[in-house]
MIKE-563253 format. One record per residue: residue in one letter; x negated, y negated, z negated of N, C-alpha, C in turn. Coordinates in steps of 0.02 Angstrom, whole numbers, padded with zeros to 5 digits, always signed. Layout:
N
AXYZXYZXYZ
...
END
This chain:
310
X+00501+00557-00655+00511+00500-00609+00533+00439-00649
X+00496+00391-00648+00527+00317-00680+00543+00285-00627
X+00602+00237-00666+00617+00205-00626+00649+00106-00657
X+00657+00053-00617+00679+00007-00660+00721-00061-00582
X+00704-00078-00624+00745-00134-00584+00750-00200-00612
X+00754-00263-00562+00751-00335-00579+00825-00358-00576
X+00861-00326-00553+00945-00371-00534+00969-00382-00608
X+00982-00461-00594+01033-00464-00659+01089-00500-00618
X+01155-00490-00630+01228-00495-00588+01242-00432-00527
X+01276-00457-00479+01280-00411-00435+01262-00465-00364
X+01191-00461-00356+01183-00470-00290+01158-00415-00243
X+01189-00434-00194+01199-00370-00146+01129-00380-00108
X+01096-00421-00116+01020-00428-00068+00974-00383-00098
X+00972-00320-00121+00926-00296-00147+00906-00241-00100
X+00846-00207-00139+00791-00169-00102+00756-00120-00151
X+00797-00055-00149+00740+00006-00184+00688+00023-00149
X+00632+00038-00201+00585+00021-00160+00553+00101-00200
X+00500+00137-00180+00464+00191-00216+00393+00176-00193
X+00345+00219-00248+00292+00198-00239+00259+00271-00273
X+00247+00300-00206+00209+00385-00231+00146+00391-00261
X+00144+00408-00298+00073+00408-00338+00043+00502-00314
X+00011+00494-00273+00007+00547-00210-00064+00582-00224
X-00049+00666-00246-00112+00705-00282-00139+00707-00213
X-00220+00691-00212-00278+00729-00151-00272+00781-00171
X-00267+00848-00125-00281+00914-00146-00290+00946-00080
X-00325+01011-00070-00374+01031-00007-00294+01053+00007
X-00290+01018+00073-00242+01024+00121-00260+01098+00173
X-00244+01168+00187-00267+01208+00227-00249+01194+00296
X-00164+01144+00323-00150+01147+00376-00110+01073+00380
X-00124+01050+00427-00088+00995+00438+00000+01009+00433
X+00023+01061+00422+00105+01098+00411+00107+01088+00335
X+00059+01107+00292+00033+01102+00236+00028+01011+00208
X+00009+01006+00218-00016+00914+00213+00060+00888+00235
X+00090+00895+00294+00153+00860+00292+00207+00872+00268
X+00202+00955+00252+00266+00954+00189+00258+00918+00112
X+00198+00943+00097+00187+00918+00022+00209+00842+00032
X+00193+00775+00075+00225+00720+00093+00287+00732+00089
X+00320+00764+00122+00406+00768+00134+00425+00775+00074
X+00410+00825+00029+00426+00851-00030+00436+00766-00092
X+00379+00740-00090+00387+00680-00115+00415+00614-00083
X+00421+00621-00025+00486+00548+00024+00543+00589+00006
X+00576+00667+00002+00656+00702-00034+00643+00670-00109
X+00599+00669-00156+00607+00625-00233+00626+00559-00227
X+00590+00544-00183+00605+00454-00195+00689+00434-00156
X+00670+00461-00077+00758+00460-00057+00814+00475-00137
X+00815+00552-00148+00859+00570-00180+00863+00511-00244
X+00821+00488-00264+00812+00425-00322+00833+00364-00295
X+00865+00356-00217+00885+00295-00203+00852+00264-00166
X+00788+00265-00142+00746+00253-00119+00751+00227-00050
X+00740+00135-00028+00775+00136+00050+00688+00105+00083
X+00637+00125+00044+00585+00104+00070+00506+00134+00006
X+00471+00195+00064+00425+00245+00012+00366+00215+00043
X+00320+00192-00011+00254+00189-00010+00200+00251-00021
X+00158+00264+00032+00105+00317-00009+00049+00290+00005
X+00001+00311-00023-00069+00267-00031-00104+00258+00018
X-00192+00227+00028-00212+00215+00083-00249+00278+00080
X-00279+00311+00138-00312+00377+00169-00285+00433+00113
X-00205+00422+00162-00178+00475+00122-00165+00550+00147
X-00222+00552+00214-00235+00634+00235-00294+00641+00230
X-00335+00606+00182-00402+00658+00169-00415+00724+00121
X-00336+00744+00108-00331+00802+00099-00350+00834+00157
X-00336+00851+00189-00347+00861+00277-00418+00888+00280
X-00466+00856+00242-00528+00894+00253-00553+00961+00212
X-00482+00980+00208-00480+01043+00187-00456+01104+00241
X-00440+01056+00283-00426+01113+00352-00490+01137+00403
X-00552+01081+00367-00593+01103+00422-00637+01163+00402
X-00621+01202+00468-00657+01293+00435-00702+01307+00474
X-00751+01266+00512-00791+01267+00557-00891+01261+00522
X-00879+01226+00462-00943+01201+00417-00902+01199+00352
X-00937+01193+00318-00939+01165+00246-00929+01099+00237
X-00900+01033+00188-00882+00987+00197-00918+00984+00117
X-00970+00929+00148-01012+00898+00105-01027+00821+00101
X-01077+00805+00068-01104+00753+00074-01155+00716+00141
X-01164+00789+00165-01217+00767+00220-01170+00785+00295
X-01112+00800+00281-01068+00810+00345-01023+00731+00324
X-01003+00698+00287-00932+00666+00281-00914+00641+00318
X-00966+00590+00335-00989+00524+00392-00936+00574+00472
X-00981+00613+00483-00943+00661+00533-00849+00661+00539
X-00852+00715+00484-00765+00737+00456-00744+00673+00461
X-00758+00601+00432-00727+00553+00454-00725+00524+00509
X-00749+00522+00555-00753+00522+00617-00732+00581+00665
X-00733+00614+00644-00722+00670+00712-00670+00724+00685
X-00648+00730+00612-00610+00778+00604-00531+00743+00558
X-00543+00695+00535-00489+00665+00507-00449+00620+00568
X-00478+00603+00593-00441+00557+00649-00394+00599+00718
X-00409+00668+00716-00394+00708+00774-00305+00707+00729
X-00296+00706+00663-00220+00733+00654-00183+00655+00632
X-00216+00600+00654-00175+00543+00635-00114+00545+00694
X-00100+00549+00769-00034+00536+00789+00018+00598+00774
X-00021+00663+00761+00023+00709+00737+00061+00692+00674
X+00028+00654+00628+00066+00638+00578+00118+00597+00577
X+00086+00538+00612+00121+00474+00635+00200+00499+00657
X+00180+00560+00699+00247+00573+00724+00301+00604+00695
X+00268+00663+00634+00291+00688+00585+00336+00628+00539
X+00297+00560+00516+00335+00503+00479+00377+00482+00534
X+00392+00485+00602+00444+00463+00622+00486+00512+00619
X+00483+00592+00611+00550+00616+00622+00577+00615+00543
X+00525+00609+00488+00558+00614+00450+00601+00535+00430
X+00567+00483+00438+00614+00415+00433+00655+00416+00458
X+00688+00471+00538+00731+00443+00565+00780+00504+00512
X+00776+00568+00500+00801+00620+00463+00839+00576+00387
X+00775+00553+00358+00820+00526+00293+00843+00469+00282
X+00838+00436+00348+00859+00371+00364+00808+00327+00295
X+00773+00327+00320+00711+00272+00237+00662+00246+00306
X+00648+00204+00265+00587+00164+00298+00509+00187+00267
X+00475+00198+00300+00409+00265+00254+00329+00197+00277
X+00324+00180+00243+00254+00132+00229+00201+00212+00227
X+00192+00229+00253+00162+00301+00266+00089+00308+00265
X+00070+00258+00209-00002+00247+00196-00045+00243+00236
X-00114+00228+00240-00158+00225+00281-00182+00297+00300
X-00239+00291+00363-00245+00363+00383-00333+00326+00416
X-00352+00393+00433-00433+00363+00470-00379+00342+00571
X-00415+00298+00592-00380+00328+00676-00460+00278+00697
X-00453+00315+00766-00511+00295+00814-00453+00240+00835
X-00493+00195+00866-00467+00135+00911-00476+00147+00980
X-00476+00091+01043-00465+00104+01079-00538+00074+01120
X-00575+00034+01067-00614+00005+01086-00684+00078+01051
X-00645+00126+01029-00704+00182+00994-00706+00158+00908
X-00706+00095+00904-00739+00105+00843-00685+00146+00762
X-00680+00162+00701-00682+00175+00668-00626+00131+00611
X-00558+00157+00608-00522+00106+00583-00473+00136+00520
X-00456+00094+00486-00413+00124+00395-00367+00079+00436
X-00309+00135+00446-00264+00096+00484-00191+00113+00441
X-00139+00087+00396-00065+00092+00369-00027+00100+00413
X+00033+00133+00415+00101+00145+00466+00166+00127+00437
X+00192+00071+00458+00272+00082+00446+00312+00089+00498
X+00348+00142+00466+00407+00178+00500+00449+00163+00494
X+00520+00134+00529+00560+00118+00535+00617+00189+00565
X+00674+00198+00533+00729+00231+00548+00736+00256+00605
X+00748+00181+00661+00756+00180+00718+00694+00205+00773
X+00646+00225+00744+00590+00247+00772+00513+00198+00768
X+00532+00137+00773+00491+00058+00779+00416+00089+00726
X+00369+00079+00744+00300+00102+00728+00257+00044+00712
X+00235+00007+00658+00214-00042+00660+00134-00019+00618
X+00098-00050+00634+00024-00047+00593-00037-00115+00569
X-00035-00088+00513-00097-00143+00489-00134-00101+00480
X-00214-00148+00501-00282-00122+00471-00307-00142+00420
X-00324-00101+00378-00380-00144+00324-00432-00178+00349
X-00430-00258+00308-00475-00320+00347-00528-00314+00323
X-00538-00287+00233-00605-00311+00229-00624-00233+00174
X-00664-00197+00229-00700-00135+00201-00742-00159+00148
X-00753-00072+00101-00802-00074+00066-00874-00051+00068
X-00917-00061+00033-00973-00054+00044-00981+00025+00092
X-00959+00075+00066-00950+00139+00087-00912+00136+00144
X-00857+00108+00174-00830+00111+00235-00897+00087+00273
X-00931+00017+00259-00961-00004+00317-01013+00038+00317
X-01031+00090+00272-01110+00130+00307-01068+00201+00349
X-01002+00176+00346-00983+00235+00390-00981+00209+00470
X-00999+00165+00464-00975+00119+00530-00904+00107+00541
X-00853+00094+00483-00800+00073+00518-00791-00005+00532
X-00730-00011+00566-00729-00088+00570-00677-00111+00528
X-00659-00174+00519-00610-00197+00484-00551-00240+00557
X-00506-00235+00526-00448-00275+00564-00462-00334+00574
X-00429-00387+00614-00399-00454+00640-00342-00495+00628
X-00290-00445+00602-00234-00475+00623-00199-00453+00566
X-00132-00489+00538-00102-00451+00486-00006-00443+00490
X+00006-00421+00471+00078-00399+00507+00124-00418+00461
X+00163-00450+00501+00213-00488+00443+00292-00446+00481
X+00329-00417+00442+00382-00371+00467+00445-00365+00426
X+00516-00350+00432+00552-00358+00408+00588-00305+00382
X+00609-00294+00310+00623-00223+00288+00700-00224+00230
X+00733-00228+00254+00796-00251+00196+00802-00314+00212
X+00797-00357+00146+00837-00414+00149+00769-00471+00153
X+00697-00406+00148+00629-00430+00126+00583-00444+00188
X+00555-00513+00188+00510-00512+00220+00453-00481+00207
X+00405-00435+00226+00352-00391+00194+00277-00404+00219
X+00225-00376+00206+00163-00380+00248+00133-00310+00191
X+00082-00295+00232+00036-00225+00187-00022-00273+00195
X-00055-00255+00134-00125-00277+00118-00143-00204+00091
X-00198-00180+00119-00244-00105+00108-00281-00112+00039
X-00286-00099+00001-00323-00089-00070-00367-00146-00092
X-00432-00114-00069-00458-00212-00073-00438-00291-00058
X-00405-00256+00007-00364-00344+00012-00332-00376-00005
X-00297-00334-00070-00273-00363-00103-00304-00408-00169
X-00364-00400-00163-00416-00424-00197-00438-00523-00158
X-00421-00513-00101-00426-00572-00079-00378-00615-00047
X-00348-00681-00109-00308-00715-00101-00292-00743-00038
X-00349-00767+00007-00349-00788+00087-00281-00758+00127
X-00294-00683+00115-00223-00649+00151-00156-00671+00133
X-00157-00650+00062-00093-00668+00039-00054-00723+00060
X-00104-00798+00045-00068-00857+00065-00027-00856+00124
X-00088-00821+00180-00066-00836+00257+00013-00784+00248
X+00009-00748+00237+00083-00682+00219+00128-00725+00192
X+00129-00762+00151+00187-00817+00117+00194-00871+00168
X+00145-00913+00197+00139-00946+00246+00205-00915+00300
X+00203-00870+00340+00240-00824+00371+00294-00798+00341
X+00316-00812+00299+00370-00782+00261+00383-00729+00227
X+00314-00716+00222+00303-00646+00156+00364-00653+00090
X+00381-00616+00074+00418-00611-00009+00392-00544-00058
X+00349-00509-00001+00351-00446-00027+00299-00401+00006
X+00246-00364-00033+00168-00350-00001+00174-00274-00044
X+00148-00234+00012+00155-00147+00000+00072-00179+00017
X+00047-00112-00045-00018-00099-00048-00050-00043-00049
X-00045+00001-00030-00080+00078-00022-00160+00078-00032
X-00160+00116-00104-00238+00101-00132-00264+00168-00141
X-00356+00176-00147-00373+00229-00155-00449+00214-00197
X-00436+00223-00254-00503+00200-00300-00519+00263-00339
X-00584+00261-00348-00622+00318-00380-00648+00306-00445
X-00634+00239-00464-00652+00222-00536-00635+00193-00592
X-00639+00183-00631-00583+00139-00685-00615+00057-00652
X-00674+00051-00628-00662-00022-00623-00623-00043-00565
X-00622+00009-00497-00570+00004-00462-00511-00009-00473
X-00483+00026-00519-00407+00029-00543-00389-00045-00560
X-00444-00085-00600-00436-00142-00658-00448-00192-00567
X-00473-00200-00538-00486-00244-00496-00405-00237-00453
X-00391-00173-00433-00319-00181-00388-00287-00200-00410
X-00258-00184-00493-00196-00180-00538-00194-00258-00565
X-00280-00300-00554-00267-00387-00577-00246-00418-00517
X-00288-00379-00455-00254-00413-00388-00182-00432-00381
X-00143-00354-00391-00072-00350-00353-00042-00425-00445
X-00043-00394-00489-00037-00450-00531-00044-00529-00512
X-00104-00538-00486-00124-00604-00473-00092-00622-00417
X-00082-00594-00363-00058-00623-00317+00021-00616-00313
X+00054-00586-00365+00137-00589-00366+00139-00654-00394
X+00094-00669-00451+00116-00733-00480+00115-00769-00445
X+00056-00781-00411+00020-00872-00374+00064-00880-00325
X+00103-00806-00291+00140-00842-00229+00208-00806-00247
X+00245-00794-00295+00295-00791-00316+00343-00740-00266
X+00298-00651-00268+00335-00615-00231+00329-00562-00281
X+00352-00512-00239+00336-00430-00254+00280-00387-00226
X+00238-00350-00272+00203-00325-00261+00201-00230-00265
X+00214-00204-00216+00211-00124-00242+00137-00101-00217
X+00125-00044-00269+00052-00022-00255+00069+00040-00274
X+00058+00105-00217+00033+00160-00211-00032+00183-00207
X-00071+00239-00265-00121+00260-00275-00138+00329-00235
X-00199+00349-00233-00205+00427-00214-00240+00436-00284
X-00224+00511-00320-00234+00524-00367-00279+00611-00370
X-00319+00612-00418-00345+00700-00421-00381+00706-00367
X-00402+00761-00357-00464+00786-00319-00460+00847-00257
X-00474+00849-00234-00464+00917-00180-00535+00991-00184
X-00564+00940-00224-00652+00984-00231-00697+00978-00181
X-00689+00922-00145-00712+00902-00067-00744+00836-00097
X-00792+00797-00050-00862+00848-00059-00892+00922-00081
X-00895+00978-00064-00910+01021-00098-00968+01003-00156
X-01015+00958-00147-01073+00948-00187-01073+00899-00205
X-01001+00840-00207-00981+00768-00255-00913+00772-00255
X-00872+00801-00274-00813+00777-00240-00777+00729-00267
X-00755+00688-00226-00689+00626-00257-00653+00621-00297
X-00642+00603-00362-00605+00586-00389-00545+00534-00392
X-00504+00522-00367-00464+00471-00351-00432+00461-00412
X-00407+00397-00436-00396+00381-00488-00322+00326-00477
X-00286+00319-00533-00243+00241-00523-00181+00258-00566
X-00132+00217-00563-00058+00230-00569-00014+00183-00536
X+00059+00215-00502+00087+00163-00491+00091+00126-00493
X+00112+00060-00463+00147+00020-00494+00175-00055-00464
X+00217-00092-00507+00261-00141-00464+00265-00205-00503
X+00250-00242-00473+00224-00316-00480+00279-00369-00483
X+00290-00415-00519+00340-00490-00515+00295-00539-00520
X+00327-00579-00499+00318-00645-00546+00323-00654-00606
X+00277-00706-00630+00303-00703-00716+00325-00766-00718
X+00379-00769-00753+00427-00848-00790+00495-00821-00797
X+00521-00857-00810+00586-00862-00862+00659-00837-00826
X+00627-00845-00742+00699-00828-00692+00689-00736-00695
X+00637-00703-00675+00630-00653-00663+00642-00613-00728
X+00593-00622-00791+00620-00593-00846+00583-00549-00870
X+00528-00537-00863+00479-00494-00874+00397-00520-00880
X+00386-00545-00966+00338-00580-00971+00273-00571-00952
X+00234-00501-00925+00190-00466-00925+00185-00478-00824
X+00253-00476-00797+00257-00464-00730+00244-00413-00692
X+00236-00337-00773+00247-00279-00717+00320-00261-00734
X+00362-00245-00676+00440-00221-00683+00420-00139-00681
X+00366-00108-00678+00367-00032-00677+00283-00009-00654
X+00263+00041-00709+00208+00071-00687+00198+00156-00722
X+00167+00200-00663+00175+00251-00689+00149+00287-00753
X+00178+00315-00822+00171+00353-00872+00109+00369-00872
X+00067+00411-00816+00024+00464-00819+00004+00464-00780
X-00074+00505-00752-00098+00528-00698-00075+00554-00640
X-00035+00604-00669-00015+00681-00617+00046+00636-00552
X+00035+00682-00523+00074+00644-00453+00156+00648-00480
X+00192+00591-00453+00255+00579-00464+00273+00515-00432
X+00330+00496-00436+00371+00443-00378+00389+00387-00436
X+00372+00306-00435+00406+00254-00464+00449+00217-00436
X+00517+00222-00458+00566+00179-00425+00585+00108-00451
X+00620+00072-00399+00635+00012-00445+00661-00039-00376
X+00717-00071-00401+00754-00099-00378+00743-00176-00383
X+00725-00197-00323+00695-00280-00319+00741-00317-00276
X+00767-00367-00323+00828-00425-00315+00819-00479-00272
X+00827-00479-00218+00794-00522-00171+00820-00612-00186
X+00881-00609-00217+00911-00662-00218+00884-00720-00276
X+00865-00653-00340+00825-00666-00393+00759-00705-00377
X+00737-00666-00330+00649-00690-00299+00658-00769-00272
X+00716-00771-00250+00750-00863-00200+00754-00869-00268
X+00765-00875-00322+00794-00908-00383+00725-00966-00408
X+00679-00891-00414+00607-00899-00462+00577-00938-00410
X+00585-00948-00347+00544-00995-00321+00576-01070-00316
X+00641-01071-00316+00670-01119-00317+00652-01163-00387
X+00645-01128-00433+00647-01151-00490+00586-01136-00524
X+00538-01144-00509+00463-01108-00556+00456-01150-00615
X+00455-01098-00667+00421-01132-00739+00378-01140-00759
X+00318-01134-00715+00234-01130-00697+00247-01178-00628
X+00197-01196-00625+00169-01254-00542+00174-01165-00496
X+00229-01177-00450+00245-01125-00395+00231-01147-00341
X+00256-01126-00285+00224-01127-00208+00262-01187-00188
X+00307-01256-00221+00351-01278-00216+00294-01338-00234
X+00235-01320-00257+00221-01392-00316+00132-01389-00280
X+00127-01353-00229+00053-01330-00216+00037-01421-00188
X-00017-01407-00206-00051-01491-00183-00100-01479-00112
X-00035-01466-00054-00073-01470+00018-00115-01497+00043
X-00096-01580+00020-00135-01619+00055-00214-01638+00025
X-00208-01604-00042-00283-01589-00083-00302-01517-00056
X-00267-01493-00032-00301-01421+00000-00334-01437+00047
X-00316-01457+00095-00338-01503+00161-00410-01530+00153
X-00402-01577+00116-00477-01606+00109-00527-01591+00067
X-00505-01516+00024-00567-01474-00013-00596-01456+00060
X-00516-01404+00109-00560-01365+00145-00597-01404+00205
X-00582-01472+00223-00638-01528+00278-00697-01533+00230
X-00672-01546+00175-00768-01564+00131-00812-01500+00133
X-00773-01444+00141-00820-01373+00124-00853-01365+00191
X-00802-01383+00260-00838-01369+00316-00862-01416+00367
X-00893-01475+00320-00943-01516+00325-01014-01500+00343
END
């Protein structure tokens, strides 16, 4: 377990934060699938932990429970639709007894869920202590979501967690700056990202995202991966790929020239901790040693975006 931290003095505004780097592996029972979770929210708690990230479609282990067919390439479309979505409020409910049990706030990764309108949604959960259930959708699918027919979200959730204003951006969206702004706009300081990539160029596109967008808008970025394989597809199966990891700003207040404060060692599943200084984050924006969100040229924003929608 690594772990790190941004506080320099003693300010009391801070926020441990974890970020599970969470093995896919053929889940036999949904009892199965939610302990192995529990097992890693007891690492990160016991490490201090007052807020656990796990990645996005982080029960497609789950399609290891189905004993009805074979789980292939020419069933998936299905299993995602009709067999992954049947154990999303069971779980949902499972992350509330355990948030209220270890008293943590559980960013409880994304999951498949049907909507209400039918269609097909990558939907994140945060759990709150007190029971409070909040959800974002992923806005902008990938090529492979949309031949599944899912849809993408509307709306993005701006919510309060410690001393941190927060928002989740789902894997790719963190790829597109548009969100972010509006999240700072709203009082973002701080963006949980639950990711699930199958390739090294995946990895390099999330890991410049969460980078790029801590700098430009001068927050925190945590990113949880799904990692390893379950052998599902039986005749392709997934490789999930990534590593932890946790994002700053870069300049001279924060202290960390690179702007990662923590990323995980290795592949194999394990928990990254790290302690983010909220007071520190008011410092670096107050004071940017780069053109910060303090120096943005609005009123030239304004009339790029009237000339573009001319």
């Amino acid at each position: 377990m690594a772990a790190a931290g941004t506080s320099k003095g003693n300010s009391m505004a801070t926020l441990t934060v974890a970020s599970v780097q969470f093995a896919l592996r053929a889940e036999g029972t949904l009892e199965a699938y939610t302990a192995h979770f529990e097992v890693l929210l007891r690492q990160a708690v016991d490490a201090g932990a007052e807020v656990v990230l796990f990645p996005e479609l982080a029960s497609t282990g789950l399609l290891g429970a189905i004993d009805d067919h074979d789980v292939t390439t020419s069933t998936i479309a299905a299993d995602y639709w009709e067999s992954l979505p049947q154990h999303t409020e069971a779980i949902v409910n499972a992350l509330i007894d355990m948030a209220a049990r270890f008293q943590v706030v559980i960013v409880g990764g994304s999951h498949n869920r049907l909507a209400e309108d039918g269609t097909l949604r990558n939907t994140a959960y945060v759990i709150h202590p007190d029971g409070r259930v909040e959800t974002q959708d992923k806005i902008h699918l990938t090529p492979q979501e949309h031949a599944l027919g899912a849809r993408g979200g509307d709306e993005l959730l701006v919510t309060k967690i410690g001393p941190f204003t927060a928002g989740v951006l789902i894997c790719a969206d963190i790829q597109f700056p548009e969100l972010s702004r509006h999240l700072v706009h709203n009082g973002v300081e701080l963006i949980f990202c639950p990711s699930l990539t199958w390739n090294r160029r995946g990895i390099h596109r999330v890991k410049t995202g969460c980078a790029a967008r801590a700098i430009e808008n001068q927050l925190f970025v945590v990113m949880s991966p799904l990692v390893g394989h379950s052998g599902l597809p039986l005749d392709a199966p997934m490789h999930a790929v990534g590593r932890a990891l946790i994002c700053t700003p870069v300049d001279k207040t924060i202290g960390i020239n690179d702007g990662i404060l923590a990323v995980a060692p290795d592949d194999s599943e394990q928990v990254l901790v790290a302690e983010l200084d909220h007071d520190l984050l008011l410092a670096s924006r107050a004071n940017p040693e780069a053109p910060g969100l303090d120096l943005r040229r609005m009123d030239l924003y304004e009339t790029l975006h009237a000339a573009q929608n001319q």
